[in-house]
C-alpha positions as CSV (number, residue, x, y, z in Angstrom):
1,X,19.1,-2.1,44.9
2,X,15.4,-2.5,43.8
3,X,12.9,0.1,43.3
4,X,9.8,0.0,44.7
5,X,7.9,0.4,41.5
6,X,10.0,-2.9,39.9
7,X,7.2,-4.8,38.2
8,X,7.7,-7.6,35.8
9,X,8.4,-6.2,32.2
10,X,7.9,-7.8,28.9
11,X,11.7,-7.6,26.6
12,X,10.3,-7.2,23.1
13,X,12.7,-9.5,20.6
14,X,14.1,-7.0,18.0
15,X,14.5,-9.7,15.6
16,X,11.0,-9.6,14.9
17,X,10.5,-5.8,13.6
18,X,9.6,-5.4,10.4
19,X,12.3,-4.5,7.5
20,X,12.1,-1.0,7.5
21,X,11.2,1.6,4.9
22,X,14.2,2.6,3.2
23,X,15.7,-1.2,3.0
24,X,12.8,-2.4,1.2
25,X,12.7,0.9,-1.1
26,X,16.5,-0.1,-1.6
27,X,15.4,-3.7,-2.4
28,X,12.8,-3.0,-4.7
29,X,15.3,-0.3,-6.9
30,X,18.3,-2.5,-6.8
31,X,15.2,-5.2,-8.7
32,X,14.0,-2.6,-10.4
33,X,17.3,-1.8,-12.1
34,X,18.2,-5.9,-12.5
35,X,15.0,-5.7,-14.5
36,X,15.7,-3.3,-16.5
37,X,19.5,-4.3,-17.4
38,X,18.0,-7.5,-18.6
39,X,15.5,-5.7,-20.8
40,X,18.3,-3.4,-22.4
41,X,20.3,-6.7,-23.0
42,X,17.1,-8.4,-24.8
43,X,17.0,-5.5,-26.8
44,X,20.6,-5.8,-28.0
45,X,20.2,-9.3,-28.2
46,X,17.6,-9.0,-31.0
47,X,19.4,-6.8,-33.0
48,X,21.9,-9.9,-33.5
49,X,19.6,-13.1,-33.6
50,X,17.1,-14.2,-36.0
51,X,14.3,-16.0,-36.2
52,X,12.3,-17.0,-33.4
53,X,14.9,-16.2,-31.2
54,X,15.1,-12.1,-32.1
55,X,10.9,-12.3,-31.9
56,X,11.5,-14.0,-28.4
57,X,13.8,-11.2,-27.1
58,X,11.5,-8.5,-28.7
59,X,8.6,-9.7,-26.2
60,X,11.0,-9.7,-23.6
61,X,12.1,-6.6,-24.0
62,X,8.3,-4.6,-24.6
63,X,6.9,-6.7,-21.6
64,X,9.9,-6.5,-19.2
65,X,9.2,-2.8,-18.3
66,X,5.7,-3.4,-17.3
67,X,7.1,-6.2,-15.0
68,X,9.8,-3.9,-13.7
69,X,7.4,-1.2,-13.0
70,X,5.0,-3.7,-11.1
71,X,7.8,-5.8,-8.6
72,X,8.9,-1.7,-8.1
73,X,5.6,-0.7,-6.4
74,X,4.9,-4.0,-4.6
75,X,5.6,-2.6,-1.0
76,X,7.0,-5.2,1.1
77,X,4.4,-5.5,4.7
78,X,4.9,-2.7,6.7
79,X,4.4,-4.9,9.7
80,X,6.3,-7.9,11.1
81,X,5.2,-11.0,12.9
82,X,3.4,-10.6,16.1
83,X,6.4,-9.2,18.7
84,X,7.4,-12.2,20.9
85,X,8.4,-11.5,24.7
86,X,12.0,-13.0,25.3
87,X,12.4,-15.5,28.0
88,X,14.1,-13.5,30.8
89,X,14.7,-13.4,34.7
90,X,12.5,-11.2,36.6
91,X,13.9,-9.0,38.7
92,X,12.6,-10.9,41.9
93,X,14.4,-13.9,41.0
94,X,17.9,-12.4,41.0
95,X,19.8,-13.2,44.1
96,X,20.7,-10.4,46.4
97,X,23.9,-8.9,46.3
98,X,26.2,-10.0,48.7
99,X,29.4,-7.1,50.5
100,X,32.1,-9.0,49.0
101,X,30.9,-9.3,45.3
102,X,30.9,-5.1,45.7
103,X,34.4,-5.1,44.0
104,X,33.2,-7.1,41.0
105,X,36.4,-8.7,40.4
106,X,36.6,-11.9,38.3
107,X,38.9,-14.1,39.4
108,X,40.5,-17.1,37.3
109,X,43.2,-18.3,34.6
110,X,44.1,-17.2,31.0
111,X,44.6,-20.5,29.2
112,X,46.3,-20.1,25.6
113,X,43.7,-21.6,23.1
Protein backbone atom coordinates (compact mmCIF):
# COMPACT_ATOMS: atom_id res chain seq x y z
CA UNK A 1 0.00 0.00 0.00
CA UNK A 2 1.58 3.44 -0.93
CA UNK A 3 0.91 6.66 0.61
CA UNK A 4 0.25 9.49 -1.14
CA UNK A 5 2.93 11.58 0.36
CA UNK A 6 5.73 8.73 -0.62
CA UNK A 7 8.54 10.82 -2.02
CA UNK A 8 11.94 9.57 -2.69
CA UNK A 9 14.11 9.65 0.59
CA UNK A 10 17.75 9.77 1.01
CA UNK A 11 19.04 6.47 3.64
CA UNK A 12 21.92 8.14 5.51
CA UNK A 13 24.96 5.32 5.86
CA UNK A 14 25.53 4.96 9.65
CA UNK A 15 28.93 3.82 9.02
CA UNK A 16 29.95 7.24 8.44
CA UNK A 17 29.02 8.99 11.91
CA UNK A 18 31.58 10.25 13.72
CA UNK A 19 33.16 8.19 16.86
CA UNK A 20 31.28 9.45 19.50
CA UNK A 21 32.07 11.37 22.68
CA UNK A 22 32.60 8.93 25.31
CA UNK A 23 34.61 6.30 22.92
CA UNK A 24 37.15 8.77 22.15
CA UNK A 25 37.27 10.06 25.95
CA UNK A 26 37.66 6.20 26.61
CA UNK A 27 40.41 6.13 23.97
CA UNK A 28 42.37 9.01 24.98
CA UNK A 29 42.30 7.69 29.05
CA UNK A 30 43.15 4.09 28.21
CA UNK A 31 46.50 6.33 26.24
CA UNK A 32 46.74 8.40 28.82
CA UNK A 33 47.19 5.58 31.36
CA UNK A 34 49.67 3.45 28.77
CA UNK A 35 51.60 6.71 29.01
CA UNK A 36 51.88 6.98 32.23
CA UNK A 37 52.64 3.09 33.09
CA UNK A 38 55.57 3.52 30.85
CA UNK A 39 56.77 6.62 32.73
CA UNK A 40 56.48 4.87 36.17
CA UNK A 41 58.53 1.94 34.57
CA UNK A 42 61.34 4.51 33.37
CA UNK A 43 61.46 5.70 36.68
CA UNK A 44 62.10 2.34 38.20
CA UNK A 45 64.24 1.49 35.50
CA UNK A 46 66.73 4.32 36.46
CA UNK A 47 67.03 3.40 39.85
CA UNK A 48 68.80 0.09 38.46
CA UNK A 49 70.87 1.23 35.32
CA UNK A 50 73.77 3.41 35.11
CA UNK A 51 75.30 5.46 32.98
CA UNK A 52 73.81 6.87 29.99
CA UNK A 53 71.21 4.54 30.20
CA UNK A 54 69.69 5.71 33.91
CA UNK A 55 70.15 9.61 32.36
CA UNK A 56 68.14 8.24 29.26
CA UNK A 57 65.19 6.86 31.47
CA UNK A 58 65.37 10.06 33.71
CA UNK A 59 64.36 12.26 30.51
CA UNK A 60 61.88 9.82 29.80
CA UNK A 61 60.36 9.80 32.74
CA UNK A 62 60.22 14.01 33.45
CA UNK A 63 59.11 14.48 29.77
CA UNK A 64 56.60 11.57 29.44
CA UNK A 65 53.96 13.33 31.61
CA UNK A 66 53.88 16.40 29.56
CA UNK A 67 53.30 14.07 26.50
CA UNK A 68 50.64 12.16 28.35
CA UNK A 69 48.93 15.23 29.30
CA UNK A 70 49.06 16.53 25.61
CA UNK A 71 47.78 13.09 23.48
CA UNK A 72 44.96 13.35 26.74
CA UNK A 73 43.44 16.68 25.53
CA UNK A 74 43.84 16.09 21.72
CA UNK A 75 39.96 15.66 21.01
CA UNK A 76 39.52 13.36 18.30
CA UNK A 77 37.02 15.50 15.28
CA UNK A 78 33.73 15.74 16.42
CA UNK A 79 32.53 15.36 12.88
CA UNK A 80 32.80 12.50 10.42
CA UNK A 81 33.14 12.40 6.63
CA UNK A 82 30.55 13.99 4.64
CA UNK A 83 27.17 11.41 5.15
CA UNK A 84 26.85 9.37 1.98
CA UNK A 85 23.22 8.41 0.65
CA UNK A 86 23.06 4.44 0.29
CA UNK A 87 22.19 3.07 -3.00
CA UNK A 88 18.50 2.03 -2.50
CA UNK A 89 15.14 1.17 -4.41
CA UNK A 90 12.67 3.82 -4.42
CA UNK A 91 9.51 3.09 -3.48
CA UNK A 92 8.10 3.50 -7.20
CA UNK A 93 10.30 0.91 -8.42
CA UNK A 94 8.95 -1.97 -6.18
CA UNK A 95 6.64 -4.15 -7.93
CA UNK A 96 3.08 -4.27 -6.80
CA UNK A 97 1.93 -6.80 -4.60
CA UNK A 98 0.19 -9.45 -6.10
CA UNK A 99 -3.23 -11.72 -3.86
CA UNK A 100 -1.34 -14.74 -3.72
CA UNK A 101 2.04 -13.44 -2.26
CA UNK A 102 -0.53 -12.14 0.77
CA UNK A 103 0.37 -15.29 2.80
CA UNK A 104 4.14 -14.65 2.58
CA UNK A 105 5.04 -18.09 2.64
CA UNK A 106 8.56 -19.24 1.41
CA UNK A 107 8.46 -22.18 -0.19
CA UNK A 108 11.66 -24.52 -0.88
CA UNK A 109 14.25 -27.31 0.62
CA UNK A 110 16.53 -27.60 3.69
CA UNK A 111 19.71 -28.97 2.31
CA UNK A 112 22.26 -30.17 5.08
CA UNK A 113 25.45 -28.08 4.56
Amino acid sequence: MRHSDDREHVVQSVTSAPTSGSDDQGHRVKRYLLTMGIRVLCGALALFTDGWVRWTFVALAVILPYVAVVMANAVGPRFGDDVAPVDHVPPAALPEARAEDEDRTIHGRIIDG
